[in-house]
Every structure is written in structure tokens, then in C-alpha cells.
C-alpha positions as a Python dict, from the first residue, in 0.01 Angstrom:
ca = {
    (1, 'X'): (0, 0, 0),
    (2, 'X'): (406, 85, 63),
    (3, 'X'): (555, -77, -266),
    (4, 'X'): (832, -386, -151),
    (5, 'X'): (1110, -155, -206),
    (6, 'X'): (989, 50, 36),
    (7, 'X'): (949, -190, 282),
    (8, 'X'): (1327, -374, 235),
    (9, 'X'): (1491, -38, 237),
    (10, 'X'): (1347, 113, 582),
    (11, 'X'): (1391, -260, 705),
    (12, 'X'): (1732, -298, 594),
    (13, 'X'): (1857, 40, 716),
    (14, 'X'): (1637, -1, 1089),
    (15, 'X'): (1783, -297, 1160),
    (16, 'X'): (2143, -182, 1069),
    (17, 'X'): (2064, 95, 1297),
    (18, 'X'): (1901, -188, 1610),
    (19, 'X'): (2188, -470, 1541),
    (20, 'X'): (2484, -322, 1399),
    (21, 'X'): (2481, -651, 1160),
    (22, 'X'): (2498, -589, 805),
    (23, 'X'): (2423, -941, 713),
    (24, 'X'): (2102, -916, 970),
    (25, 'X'): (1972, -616, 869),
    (26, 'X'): (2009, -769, 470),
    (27, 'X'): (1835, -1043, 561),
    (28, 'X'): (1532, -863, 738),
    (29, 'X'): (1510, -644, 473),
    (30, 'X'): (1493, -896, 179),
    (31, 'X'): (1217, -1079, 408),
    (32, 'X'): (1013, -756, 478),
    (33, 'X'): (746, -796, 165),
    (34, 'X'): (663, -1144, 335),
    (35, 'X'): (301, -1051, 461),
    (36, 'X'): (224, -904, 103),
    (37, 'X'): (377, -1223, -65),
    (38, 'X'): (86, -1371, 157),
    (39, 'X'): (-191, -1203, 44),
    (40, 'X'): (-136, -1241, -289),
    (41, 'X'): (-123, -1614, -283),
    (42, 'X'): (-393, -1576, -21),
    (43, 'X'): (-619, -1408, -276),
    (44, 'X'): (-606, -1074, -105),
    (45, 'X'): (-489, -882, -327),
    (46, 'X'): (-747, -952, -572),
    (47, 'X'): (-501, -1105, -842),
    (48, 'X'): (-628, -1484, -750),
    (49, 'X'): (-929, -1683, -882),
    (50, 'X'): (-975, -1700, -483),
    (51, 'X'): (-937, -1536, -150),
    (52, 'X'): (-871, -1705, 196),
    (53, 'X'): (-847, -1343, 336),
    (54, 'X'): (-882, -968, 253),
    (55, 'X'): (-577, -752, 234),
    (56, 'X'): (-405, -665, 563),
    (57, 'X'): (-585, -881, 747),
    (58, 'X'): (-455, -1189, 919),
    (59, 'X'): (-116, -1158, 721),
    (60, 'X'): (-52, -831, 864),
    (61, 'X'): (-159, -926, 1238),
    (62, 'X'): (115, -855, 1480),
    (63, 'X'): (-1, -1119, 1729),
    (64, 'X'): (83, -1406, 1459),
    (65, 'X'): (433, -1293, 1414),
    (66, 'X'): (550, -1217, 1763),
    (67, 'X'): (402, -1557, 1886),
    (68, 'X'): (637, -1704, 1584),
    (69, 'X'): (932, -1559, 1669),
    (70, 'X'): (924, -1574, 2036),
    (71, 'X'): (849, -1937, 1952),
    (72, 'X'): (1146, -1960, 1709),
    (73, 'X'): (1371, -1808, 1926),
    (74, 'X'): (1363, -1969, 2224),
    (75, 'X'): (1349, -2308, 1984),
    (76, 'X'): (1721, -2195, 1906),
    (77, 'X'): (1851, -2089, 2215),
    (78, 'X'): (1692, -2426, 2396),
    (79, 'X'): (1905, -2616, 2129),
    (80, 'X'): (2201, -2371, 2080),
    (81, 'X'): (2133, -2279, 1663),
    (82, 'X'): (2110, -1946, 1688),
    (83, 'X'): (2229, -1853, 1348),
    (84, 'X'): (2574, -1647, 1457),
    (85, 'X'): (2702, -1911, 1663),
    (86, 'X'): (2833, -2102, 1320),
    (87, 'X'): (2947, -1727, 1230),
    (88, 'X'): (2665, -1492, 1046),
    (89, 'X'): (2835, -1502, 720),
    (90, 'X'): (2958, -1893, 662),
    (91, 'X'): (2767, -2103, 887),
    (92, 'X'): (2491, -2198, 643),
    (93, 'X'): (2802, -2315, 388),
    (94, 'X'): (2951, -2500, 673),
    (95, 'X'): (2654, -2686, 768),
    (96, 'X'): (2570, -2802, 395),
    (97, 'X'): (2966, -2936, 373),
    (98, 'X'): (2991, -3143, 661),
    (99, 'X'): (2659, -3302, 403),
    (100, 'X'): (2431, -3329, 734),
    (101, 'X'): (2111, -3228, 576),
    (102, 'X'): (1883, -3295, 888),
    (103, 'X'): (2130, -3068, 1091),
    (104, 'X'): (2114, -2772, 823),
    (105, 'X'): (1704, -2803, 777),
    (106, 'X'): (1685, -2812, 1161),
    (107, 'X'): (1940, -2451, 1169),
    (108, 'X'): (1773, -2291, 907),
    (109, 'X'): (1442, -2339, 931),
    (110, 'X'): (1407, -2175, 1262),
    (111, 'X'): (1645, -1882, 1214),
    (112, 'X'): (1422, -1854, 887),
    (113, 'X'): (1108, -1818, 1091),
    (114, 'X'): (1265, -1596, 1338),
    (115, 'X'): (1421, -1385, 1103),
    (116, 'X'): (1098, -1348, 881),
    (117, 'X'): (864, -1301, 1163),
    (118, 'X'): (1110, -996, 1261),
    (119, 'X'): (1084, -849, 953),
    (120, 'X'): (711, -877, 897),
    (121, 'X'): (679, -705, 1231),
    (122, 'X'): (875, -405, 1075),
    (123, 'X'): (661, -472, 786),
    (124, 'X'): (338, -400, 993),
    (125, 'X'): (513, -104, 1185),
    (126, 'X'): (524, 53, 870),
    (127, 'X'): (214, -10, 703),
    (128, 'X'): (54, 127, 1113),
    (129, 'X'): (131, 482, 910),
    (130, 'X'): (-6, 429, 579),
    (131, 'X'): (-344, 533, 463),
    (132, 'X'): (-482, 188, 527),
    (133, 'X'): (-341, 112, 855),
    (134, 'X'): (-321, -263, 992),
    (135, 'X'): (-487, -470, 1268),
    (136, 'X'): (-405, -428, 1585),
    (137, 'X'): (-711, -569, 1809),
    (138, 'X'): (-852, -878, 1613),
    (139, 'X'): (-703, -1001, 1278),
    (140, 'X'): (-956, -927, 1050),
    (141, 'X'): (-1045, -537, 1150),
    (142, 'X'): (-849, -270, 1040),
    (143, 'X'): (-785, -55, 1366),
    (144, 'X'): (-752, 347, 1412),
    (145, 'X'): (-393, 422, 1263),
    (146, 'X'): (-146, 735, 1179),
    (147, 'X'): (-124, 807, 819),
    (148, 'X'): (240, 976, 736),
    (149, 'X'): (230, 892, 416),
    (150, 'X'): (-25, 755, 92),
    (151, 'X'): (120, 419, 3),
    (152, 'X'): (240, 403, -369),
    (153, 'X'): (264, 797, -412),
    (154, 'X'): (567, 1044, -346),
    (155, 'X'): (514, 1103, 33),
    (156, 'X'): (564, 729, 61),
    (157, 'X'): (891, 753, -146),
    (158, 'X'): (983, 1117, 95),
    (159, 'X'): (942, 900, 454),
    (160, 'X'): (1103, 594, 315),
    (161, 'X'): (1409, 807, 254),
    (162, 'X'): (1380, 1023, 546),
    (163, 'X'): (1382, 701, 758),
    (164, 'X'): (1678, 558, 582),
    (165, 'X'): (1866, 848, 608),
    (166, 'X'): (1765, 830, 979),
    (167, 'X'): (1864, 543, 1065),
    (168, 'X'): (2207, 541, 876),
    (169, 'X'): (2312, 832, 1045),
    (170, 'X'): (2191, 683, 1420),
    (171, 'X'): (2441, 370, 1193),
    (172, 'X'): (2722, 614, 1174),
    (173, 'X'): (2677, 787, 1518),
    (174, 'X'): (2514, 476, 1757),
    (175, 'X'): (2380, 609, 2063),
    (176, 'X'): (2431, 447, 2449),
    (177, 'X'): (2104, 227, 2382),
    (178, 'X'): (2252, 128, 2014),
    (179, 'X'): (2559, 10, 2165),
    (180, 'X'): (2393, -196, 2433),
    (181, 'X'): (2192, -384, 2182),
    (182, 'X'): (2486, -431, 1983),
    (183, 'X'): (2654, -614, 2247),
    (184, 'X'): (2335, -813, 2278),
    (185, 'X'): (2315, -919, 1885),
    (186, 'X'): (2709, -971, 1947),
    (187, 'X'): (2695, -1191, 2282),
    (188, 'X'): (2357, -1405, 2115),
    (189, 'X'): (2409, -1398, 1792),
    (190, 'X'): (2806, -1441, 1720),
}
């Protein structure tokens, strides 16, 4: 299992790389533990009196979180609260001072579940190369998977901060494709 740190700092620096957005890429990363965080209060990872689900099981199904944020998504753009069209860095504070609480639960909650569901996907992506792999078929079977790294051990720690370093530099020196999503996350999202 890749320990949370792992997780928000290969999040964090991929979607710095994919967006150009610091606050994005914070906010993806600080989600990323999100389908541990539900195992353990589903019971799977063995620290609960109960268990709706193993480990890596429905949690850590793909399916579930691309369905959620295609569905959160187009939710925002139907009804124009995308989160960077208040501005990515004060809209949230703007919403709470004009004191219109339905209008701030009904902008945040979606870019929540859009946001969350995009870094859970990363989340999976990563765990695909772990020694345990993820499923990919049916939410409850583990399917074949690449194992980079042992999860919790020093090879873990080595790919986490050859990614990083990866995607900083691709950060520092975008290519074409970088800069066209860019202008994508800057046309949608500002």
C-alpha cells in the first residue's frame, strides 16, 4: 500500500505538470488518500469492528470515479460554477461574504466531487503499479497489474520521487501538449 504522502506528492506535482494551476494541483493532491480514507471507515483496512468491503476493492474502482466526475462536471458547466470562474484562489471567500449559503453549498459541493473524483483516479493510477494492483474489470477483483514498486518500502519512496522530479521538470519546460491543456484549464476553469 503507497503511504498518503506518496500519493499527495505524485498527485500534486502531475497535476502541476497537466494544468499549470498551483492551487489545482494542491487541491488534487491533498484529496488523493480519499479511496484509502474509504476503506478504513469501510472496514477494509482491518482497523474497524466491521467491513462493508475488502481493501482496494470498490473504493479503488475507476468506473465509480469517472462516472462522478463526468457527472460533476458537466453539473457545473450546465449551471456555469466551475470553480475558476469566481477566480481559483478567492471565489470560495467571495461566495461565503455575499452570506448566500445555498449558493456556496451548491459551488462547492460539486467542484468538491469533481475535484476528488480526479484525484482518486490518480490515486488508482498509482496503486495500477504497486504490488497489489487495483480493479480494473469488476469492483471487487483485483485485476493483472505492473508492479514498479512494493508499497510502504524504499522503491516506493525512489518512484515517488522520480515521478515528482518528472513532472516538475515537464512544470519547468511544458511541452506543445502541456501548453494546449493549459489553455484548456485557463479558458474552463478561470
Amino acid at each position: 500500500m503507497l503511504k498518503w504522502v506518496s500519493h499527495q506528492v505524485v498527485t500534486t506535482t502531475a497535476m502541476l505538470a497537466l494544468t499549470g494551476n498551483p492551487f489545482f494541483a494542491v487541491l488534487t493532491g491533498g484529496l488523493s488518500p480519499l479511496p484509502d480514507k474509504i476503506d478504513f471507515l469501510c472496514g477494509g483496512l482491518g482497523r474497524m469492528p466491521f467491513h462493508l468491503f475488502h481493501h482496494r476493492q470498490h473504493s479503488h474502482y475507476w468506473l465509480y470515479w469517472f462516472l462522478l466526475a463526468m457527472f460533476s462536471y458537466s453539473y457545473m458547466v450546465q449551471r456555469g460554477l466551475l470553480l475558476g470562474r469566481f477566480s481559483a484562489y478567492g471565489g470560495v471567500t467571495l461566495f461565503f461574504l455575499q452570506g448566500n449559503a445555498e449558493n456556496a453549498l451548491e459551488f462547492l459541493l460539486p467542484n468538491l466531487l469533481f475535484w476528488a473524483s480526479i484525484a482518486s483516479l490518480f490515486h488508482i493510477a498509482e496503486d495500477f503499479f504497486s504490488g497489489m494492483g487495483v480493479p480494473l474489470i469488476f469492483p471487487t477483483k483485483i485485476s493483472p497489474h505492473i508492479q514498479l514498486y512494493k508499497g510502504g518500502g524504499p522503491s516506493e519512496c525512489l518512484v515517488a520521487a522520480l515521478a515528482a522530479i518528472a513532472f516538475l521538470s515537464l512544470y519547468v519546460n511544458p511541452t506543445p501538449f502541456q501548453e494546449t491543456m493549459w489553455k484548456i484549464f485557463f479558458v474552463h476553469f478561470h
